[in-house]
MIMARKE-759416 format. One record per residue: residue number from 1; residue in one letter; x, y, z of N, C-alpha, C in turn. Coordinates in steps of 0.1 Angstrom, whole numbers. Each point is the difference from the previous one (the first is absolute). Layout:
! MIMARKE-759416
PT    i  aa     nX     nY     nZ    caX    caY    caZ     cX     cY     cZ
PT  NUM   A      X      Y      Z      X      Y      Z      X      Y      Z
...
//
This chain:
! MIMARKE-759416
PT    i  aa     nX     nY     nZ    caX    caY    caZ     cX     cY     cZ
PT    1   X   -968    649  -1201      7     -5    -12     -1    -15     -1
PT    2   X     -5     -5    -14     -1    -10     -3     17    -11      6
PT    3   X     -2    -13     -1     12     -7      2      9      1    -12
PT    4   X     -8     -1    -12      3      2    -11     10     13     -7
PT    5   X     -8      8      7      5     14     -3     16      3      9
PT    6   X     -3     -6     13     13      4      4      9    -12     -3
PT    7   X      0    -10     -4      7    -10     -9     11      8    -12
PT    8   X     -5      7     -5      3     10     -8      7     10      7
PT    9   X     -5      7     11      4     13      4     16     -8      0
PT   10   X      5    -11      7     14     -4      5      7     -4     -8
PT   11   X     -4     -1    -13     10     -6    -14      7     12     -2
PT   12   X     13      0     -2      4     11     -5      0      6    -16
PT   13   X     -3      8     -1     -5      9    -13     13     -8    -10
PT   14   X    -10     -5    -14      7     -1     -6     -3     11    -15
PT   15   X     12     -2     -6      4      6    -10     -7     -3    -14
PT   16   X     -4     12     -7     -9     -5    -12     13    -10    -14
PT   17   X     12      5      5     11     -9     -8      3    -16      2
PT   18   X     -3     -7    -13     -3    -15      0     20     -2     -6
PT   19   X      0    -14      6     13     -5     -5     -2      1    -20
PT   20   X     11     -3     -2      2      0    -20     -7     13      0
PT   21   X      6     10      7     -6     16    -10     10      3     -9
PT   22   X     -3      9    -11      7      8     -5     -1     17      1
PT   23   X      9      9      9     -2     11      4     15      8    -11
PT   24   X     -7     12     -1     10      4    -14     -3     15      5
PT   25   X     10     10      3      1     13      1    -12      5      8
PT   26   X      2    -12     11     -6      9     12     10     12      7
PT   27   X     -4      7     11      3     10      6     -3     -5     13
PT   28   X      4     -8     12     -6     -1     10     16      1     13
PT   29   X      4     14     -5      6      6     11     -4      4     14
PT   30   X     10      1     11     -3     -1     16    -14    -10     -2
PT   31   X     -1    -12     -3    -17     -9     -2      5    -11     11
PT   32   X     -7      0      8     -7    -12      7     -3    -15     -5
PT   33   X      3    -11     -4     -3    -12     -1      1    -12      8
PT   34   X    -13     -3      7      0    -13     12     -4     -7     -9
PT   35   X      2    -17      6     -8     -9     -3     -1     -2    -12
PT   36   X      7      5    -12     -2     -3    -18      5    -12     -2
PT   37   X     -5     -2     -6      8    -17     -9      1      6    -18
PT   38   X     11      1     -1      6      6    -14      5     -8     -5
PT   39   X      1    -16      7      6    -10     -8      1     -6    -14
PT   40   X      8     -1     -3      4      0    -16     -3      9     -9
PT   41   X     -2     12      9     -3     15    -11     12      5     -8
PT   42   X     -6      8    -10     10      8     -6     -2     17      4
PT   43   X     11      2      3     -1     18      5     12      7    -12
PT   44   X     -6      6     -7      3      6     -5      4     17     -2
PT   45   X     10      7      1      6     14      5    -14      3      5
PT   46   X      1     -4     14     -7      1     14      3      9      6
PT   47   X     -1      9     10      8     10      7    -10     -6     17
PT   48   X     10     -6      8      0     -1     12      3      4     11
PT   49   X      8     13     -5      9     10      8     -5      3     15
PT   50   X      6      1      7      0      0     16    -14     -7     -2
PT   51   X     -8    -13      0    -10     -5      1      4    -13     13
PT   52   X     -9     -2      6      2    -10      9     -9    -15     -4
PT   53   X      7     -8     -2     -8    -13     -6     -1    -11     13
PT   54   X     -8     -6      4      2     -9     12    -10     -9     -1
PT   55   X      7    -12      8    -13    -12     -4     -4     -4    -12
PT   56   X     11      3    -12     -7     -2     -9     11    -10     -6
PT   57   X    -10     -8    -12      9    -12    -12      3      6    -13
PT   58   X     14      3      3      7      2    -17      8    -10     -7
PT   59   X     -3    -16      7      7     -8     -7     -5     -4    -16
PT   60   X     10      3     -7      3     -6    -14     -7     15     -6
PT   61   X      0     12      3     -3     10     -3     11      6     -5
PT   62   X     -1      8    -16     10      8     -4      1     14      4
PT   63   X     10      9     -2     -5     12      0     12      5     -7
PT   64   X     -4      2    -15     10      9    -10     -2     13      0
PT   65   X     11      5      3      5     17     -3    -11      7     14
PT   66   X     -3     -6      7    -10      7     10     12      4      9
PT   67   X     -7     10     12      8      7      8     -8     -3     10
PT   68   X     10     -2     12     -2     -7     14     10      6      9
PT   69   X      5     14     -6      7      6     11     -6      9     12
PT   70   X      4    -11     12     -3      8     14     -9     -8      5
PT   71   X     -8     -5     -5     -9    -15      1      1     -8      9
PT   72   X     -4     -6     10      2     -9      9    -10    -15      1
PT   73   X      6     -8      2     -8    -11     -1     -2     -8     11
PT   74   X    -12     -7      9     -3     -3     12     -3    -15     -7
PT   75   X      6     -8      6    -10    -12      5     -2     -4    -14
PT   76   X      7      1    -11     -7     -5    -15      7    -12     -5
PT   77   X     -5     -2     -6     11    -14     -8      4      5     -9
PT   78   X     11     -1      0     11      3    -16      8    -13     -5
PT   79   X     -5     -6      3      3    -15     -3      4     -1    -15
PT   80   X      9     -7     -5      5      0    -13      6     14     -8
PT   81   X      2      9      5      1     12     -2     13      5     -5
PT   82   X      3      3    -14     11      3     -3      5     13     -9
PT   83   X      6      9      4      5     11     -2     11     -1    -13
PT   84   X     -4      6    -15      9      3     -9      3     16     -3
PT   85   X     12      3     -4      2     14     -5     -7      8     13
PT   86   X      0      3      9     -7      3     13     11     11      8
PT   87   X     -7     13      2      4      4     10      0     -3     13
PT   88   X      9     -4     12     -1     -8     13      3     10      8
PT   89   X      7     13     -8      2     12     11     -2     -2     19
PT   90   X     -2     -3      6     -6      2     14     -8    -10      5
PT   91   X      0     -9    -13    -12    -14      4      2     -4     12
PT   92   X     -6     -7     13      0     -3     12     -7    -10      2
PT   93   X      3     -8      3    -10    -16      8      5     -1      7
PT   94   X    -10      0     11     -2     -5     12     14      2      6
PT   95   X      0     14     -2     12     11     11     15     -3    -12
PT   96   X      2     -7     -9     12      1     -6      0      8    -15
PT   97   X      9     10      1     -1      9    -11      5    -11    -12
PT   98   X     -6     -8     -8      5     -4    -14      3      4     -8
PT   99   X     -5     12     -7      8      7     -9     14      4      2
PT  100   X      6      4     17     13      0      2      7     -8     -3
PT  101   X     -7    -14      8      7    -11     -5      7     -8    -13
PT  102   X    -12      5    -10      1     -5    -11     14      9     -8
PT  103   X     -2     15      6      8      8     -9     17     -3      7
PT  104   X     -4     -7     10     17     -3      5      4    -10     -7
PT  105   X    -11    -10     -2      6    -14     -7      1      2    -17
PT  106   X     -7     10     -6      2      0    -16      8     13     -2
PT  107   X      0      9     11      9     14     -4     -6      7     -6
PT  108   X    -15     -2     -1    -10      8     -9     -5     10      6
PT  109   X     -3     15     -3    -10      9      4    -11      0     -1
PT  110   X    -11     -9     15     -9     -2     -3     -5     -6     -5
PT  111   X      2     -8    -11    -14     -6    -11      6    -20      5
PT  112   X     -1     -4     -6     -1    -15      2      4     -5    -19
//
């Protein structure tokens, strides 16, 4: 094997998804995403249901009316990241249930 070639073999696989996408009524349930940079994308009623995202940039990325229930996120930046009209049901960071927290402090069921 060339030097060249294995130069390559050790990069890790990247993602045909470029930052500034616009994704609109995809279906990418139980889906796999390493390494994406989705930054400053628009997602639009997305379905990312039990999908695993890691390593990846969603900063300054929207995602209207999309579903991300069960979803787990590894290692990503959510930098700037802010949650309107939002179900938080069960939301969790880094071991602390937020959605409980939130529903104790507004007395709300769930939503934010």
């Amino acid at each position: 094997m060339t030097e060249e070639a294995q130069g390559r073999q050790d990069e890790p696989e990247r993602s045909p998804l470029r930052p500034n996408t616009l994704l609109a009524n995809v279906n990418a349930v139980s889906s796999t995403f390493a390494n994406t940079d989705l930054s400053h994308s628009v997602l639009t009623q997305v379905r990312f249901f039990n999908s695993r995202l890691h390593h990846s940039n969603f900063e300054g990325a929207s995602f209207d009316g999309s579903d991300l229930d069960g979803a787990t996120f590894t290692g990503c930046s959510l930098r700037g990241v802010e949650l309107i009209n939002c179900d938080v049901d069960r939301l969790v960071i880094n071991g602390i249930n937020v959605g409980n927290l939130l529903r104790m402090l507004h007395g709300t069921p769930g939503g934010l």
